[in-house]
FINU-511991 format. One record per atom (N, C-alpha, C, CB): residue in three letters; x, y, z. Coordinates in Angstrom, 2 decimals. Each point is the difference from the previous one (the first is absolute). Glycine has a CB too. Layout:
[node 'ALA' [X Y Z]] ...
% end
This chain:
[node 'UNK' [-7.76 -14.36 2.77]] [node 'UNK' [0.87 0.70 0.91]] [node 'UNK' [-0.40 -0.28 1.45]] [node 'UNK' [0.37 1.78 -1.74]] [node 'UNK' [-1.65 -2.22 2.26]] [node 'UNK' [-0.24 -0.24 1.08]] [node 'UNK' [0.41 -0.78 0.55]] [node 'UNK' [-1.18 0.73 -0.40]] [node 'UNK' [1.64 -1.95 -0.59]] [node 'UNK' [0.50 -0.96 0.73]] [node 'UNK' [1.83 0.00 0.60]] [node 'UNK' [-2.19 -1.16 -1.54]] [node 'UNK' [2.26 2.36 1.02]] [node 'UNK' [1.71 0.24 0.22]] [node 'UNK' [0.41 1.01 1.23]] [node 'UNK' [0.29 -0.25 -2.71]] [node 'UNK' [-1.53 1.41 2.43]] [node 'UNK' [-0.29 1.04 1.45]] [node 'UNK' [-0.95 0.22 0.51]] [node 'UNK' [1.17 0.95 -0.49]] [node 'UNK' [-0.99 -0.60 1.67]] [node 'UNK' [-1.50 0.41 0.84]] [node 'UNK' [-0.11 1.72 -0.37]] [node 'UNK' [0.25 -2.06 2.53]] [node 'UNK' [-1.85 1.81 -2.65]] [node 'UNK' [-0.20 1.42 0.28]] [node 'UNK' [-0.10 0.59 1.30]] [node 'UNK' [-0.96 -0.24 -1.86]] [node 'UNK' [1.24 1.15 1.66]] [node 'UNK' [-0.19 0.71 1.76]] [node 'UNK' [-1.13 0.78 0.16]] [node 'UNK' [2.37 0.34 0.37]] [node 'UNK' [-3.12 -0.16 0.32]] [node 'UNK' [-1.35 -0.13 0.77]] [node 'UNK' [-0.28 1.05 0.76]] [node 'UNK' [0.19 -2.16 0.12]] [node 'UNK' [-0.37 3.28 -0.38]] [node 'UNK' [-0.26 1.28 1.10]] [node 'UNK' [-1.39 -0.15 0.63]] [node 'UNK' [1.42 1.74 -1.40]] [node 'UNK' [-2.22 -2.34 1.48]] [node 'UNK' [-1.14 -0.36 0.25]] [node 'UNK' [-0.97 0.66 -0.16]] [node 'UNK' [0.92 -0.97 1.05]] [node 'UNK' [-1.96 2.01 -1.12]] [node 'UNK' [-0.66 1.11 -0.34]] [node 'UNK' [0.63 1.19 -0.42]] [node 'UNK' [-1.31 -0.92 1.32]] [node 'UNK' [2.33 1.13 -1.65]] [node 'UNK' [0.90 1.00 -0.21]] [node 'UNK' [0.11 -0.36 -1.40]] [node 'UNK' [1.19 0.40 2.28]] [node 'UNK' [-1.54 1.06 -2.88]] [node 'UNK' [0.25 0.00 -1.35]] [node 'UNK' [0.36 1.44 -0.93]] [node 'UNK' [-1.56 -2.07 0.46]] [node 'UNK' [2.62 1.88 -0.71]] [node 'UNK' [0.91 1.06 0.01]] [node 'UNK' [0.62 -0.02 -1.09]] [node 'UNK' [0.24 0.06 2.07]] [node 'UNK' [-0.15 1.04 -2.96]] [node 'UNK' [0.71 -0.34 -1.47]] [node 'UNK' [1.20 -0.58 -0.11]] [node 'UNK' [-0.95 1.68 -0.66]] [node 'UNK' [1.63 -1.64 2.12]] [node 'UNK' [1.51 -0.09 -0.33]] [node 'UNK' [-0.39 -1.90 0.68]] [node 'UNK' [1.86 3.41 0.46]] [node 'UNK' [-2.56 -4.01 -0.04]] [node 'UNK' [-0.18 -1.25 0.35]] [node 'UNK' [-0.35 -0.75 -0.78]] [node 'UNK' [-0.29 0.60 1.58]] [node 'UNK' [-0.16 -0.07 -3.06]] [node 'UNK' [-0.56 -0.92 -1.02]] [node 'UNK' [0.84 -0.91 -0.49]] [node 'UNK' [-1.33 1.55 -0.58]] [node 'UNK' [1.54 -3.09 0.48]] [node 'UNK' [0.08 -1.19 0.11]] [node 'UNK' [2.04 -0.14 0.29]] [node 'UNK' [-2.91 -0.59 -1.79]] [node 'UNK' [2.96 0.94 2.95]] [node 'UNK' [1.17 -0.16 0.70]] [node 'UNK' [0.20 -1.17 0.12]] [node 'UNK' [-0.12 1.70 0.97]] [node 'UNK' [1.42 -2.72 -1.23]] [node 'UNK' [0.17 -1.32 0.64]] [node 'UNK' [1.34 0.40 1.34]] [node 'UNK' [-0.78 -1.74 -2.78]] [node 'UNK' [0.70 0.78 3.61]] [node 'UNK' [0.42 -0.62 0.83]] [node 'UNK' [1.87 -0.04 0.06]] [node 'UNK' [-2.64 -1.17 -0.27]] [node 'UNK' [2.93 1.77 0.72]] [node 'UNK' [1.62 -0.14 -0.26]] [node 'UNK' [0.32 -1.43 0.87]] [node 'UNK' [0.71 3.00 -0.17]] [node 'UNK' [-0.17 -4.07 -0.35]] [node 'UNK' [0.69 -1.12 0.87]] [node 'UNK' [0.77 0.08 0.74]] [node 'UNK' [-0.27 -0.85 -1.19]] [node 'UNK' [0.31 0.32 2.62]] [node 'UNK' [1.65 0.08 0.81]] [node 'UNK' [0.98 -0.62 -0.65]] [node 'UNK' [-0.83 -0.09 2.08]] [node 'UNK' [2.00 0.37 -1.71]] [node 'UNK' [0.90 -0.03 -1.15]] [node 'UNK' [1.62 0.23 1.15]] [node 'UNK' [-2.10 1.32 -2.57]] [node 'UNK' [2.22 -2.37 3.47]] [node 'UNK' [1.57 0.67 0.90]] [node 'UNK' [1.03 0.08 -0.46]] [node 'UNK' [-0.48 -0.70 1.54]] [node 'UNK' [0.55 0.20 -2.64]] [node 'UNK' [1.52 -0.44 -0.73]] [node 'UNK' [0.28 0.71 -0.89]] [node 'UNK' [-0.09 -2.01 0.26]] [node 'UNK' [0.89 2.67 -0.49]] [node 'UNK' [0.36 1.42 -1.19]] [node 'UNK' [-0.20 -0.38 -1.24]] [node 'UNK' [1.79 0.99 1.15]] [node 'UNK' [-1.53 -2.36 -1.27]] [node 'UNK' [-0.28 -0.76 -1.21]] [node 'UNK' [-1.38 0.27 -0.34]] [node 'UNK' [1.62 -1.77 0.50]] [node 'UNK' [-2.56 1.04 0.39]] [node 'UNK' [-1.11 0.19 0.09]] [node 'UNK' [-0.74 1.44 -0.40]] [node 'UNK' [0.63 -1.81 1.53]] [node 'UNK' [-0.12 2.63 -1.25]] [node 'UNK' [-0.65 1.04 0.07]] [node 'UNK' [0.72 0.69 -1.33]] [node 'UNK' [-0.64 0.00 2.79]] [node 'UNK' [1.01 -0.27 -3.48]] [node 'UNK' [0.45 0.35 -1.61]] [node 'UNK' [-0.50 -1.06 -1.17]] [node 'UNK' [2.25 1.07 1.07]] [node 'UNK' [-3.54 -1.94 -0.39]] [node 'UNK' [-0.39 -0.95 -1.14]] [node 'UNK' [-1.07 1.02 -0.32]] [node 'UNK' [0.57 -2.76 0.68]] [node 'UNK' [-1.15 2.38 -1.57]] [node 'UNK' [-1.08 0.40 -0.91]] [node 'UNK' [-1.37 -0.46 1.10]] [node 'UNK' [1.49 -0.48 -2.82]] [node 'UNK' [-1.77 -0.40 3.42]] [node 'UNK' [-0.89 -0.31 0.72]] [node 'UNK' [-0.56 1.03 1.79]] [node 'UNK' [1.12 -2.45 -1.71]] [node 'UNK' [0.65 3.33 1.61]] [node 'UNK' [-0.58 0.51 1.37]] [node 'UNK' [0.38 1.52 -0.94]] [node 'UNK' [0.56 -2.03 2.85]] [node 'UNK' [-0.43 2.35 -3.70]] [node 'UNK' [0.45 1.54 -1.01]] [node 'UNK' [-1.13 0.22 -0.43]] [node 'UNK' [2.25 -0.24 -0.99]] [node 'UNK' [-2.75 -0.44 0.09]] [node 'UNK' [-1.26 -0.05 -0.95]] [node 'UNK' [-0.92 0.24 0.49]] [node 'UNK' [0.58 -1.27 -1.10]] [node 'UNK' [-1.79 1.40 2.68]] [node 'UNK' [-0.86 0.52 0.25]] [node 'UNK' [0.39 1.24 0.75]] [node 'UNK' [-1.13 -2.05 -0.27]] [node 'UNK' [2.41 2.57 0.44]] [node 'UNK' [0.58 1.21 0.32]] [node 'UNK' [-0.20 0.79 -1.26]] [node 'UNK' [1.68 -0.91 1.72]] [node 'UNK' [-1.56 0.85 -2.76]] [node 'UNK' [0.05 0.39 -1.01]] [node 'UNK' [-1.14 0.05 -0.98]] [node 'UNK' [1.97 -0.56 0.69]] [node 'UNK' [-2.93 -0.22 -0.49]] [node 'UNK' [-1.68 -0.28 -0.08]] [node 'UNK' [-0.34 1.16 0.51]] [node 'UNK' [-0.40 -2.47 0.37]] [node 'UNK' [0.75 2.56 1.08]] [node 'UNK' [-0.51 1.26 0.81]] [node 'UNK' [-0.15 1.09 -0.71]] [node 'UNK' [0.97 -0.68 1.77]] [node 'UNK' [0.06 1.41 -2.02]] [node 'UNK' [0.49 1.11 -0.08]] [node 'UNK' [-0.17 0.25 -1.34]] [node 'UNK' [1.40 -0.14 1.84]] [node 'UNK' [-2.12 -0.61 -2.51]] [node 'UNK' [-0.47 0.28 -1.53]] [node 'UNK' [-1.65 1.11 0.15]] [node 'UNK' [1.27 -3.06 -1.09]] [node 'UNK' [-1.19 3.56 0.21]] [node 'UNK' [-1.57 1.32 0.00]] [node 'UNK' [-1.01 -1.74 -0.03]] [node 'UNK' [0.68 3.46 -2.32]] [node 'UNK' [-1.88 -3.28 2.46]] [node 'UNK' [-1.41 -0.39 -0.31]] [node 'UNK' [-0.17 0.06 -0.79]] [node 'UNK' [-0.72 0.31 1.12]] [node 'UNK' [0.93 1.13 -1.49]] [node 'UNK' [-0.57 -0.29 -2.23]] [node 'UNK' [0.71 -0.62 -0.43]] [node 'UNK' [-0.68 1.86 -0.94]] [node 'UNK' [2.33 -2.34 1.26]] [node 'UNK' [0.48 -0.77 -1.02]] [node 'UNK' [-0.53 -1.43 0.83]] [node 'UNK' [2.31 1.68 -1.22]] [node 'UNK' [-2.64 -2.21 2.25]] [node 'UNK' [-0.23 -1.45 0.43]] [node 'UNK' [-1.76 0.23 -0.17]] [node 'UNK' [2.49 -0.70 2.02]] [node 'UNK' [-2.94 1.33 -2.27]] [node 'UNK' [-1.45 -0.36 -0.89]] [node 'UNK' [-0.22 -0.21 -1.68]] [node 'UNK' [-0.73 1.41 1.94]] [node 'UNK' [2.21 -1.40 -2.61]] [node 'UNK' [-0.31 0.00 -1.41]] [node 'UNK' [0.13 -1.94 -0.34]] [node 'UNK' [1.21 3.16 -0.63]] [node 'UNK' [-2.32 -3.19 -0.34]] [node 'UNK' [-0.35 -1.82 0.13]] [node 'UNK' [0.97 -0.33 -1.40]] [node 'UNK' [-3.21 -0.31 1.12]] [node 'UNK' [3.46 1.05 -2.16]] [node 'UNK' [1.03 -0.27 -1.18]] [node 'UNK' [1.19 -0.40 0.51]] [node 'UNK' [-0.90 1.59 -1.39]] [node 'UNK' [1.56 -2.68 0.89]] [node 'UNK' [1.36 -0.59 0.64]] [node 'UNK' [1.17 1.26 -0.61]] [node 'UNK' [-0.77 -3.20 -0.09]] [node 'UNK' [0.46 3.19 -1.02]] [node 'UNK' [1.17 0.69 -0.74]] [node 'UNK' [-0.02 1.75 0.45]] [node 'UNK' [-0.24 -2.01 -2.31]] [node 'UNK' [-0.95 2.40 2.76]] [node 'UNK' [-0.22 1.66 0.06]] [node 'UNK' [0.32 0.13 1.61]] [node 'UNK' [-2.17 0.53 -2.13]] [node 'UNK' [2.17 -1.86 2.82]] [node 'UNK' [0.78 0.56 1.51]] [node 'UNK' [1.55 -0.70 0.03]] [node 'UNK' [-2.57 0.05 1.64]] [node 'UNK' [2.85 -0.78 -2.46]] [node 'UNK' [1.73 -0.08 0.23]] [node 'UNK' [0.27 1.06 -0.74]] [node 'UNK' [0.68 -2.46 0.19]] [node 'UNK' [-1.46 3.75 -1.14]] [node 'UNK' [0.97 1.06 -0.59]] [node 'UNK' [-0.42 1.21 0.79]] [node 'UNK' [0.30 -0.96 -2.50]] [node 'UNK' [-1.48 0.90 3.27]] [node 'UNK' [0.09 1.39 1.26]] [node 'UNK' [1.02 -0.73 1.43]] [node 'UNK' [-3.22 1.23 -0.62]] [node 'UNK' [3.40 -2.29 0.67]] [node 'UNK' [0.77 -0.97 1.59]] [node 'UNK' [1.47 1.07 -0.78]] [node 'UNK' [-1.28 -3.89 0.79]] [node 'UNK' [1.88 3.90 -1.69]] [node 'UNK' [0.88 -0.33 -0.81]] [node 'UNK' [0.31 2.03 0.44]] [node 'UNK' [-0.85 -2.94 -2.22]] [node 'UNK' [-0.02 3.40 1.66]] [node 'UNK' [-0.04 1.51 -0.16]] [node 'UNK' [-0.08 0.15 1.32]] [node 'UNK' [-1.07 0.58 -2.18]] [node 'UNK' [0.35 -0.82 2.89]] [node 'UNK' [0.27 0.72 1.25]] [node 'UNK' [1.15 -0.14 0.77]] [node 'UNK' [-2.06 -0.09 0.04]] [node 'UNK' [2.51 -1.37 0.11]] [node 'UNK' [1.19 -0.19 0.27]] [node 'UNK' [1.21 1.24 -0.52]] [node 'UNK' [-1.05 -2.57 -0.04]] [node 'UNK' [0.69 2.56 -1.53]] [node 'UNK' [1.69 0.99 -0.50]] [node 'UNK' [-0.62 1.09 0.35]] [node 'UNK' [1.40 -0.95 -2.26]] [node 'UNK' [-2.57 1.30 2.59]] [node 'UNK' [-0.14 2.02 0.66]] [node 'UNK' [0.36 -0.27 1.15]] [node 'UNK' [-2.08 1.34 -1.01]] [node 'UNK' [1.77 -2.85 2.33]] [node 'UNK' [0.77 0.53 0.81]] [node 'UNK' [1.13 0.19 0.58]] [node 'UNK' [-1.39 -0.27 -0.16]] [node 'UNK' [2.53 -0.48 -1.17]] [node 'UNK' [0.98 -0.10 0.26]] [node 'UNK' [0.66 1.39 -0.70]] [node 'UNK' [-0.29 -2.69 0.41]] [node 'UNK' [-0.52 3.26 -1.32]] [node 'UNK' [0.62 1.54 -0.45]] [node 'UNK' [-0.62 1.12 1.30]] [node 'UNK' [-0.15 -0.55 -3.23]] [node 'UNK' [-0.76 0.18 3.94]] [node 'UNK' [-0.11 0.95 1.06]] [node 'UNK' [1.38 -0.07 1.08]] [node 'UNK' [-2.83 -0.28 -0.29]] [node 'UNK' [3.08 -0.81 0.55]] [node 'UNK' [1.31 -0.24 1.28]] [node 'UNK' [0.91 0.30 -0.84]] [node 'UNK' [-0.56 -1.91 1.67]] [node 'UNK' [0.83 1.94 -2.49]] [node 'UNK' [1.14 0.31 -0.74]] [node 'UNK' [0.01 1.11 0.04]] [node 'UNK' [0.14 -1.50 -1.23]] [node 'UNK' [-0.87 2.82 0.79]] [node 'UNK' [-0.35 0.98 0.15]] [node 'UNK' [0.28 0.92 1.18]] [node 'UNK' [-1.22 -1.12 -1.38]] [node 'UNK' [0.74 0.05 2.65]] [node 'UNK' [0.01 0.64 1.37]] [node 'UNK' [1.52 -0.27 0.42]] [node 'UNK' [-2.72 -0.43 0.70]] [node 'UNK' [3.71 -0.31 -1.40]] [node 'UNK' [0.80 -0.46 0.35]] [node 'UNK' [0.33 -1.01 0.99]] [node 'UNK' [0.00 1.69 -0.94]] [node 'UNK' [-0.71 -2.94 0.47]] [node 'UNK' [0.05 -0.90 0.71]] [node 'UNK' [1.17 -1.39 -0.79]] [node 'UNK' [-2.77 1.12 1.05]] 
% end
């Protein structure tokens, strides 16, 4: 994966919510900015730690998977 994104770098700052953040790409073109290359570390982000610290392939695409549908039953919920 490194070779596809940068990580981003808080420099002595270490903060639960900073644990292994990548790099969002510039991206001017609307096109651009609906590929998978400038979405996908937006979305890296905003995932918990416990699920981007689990090393089993199969036991974090089924918590990536679950958290996703709770947070789409929470906005749904709130009426979004």
């Amino acid at each position: 994966m490194n070779e596809i994104y940068d990580i981003a770098h808080q420099g002595n700052i270490s903060t639960r919510q900073s644990y292994c953040k990548l790099k969002q790409p510039l991206r001017r073109t609307n096109s651009g900015q609906k590929s998978l290359s400038y979405l996908g570390p937006g979305e890296w982000n905003k995932l918990p730690n416990s699920i981007k610290q689990i090393a089993n392939v199969n036991t974090f695409k089924h918590k990536v998977k679950e958290h996703f549908f709770n947070q789409m039953e929470i906005k749904d919920s709130l009426g979004y």
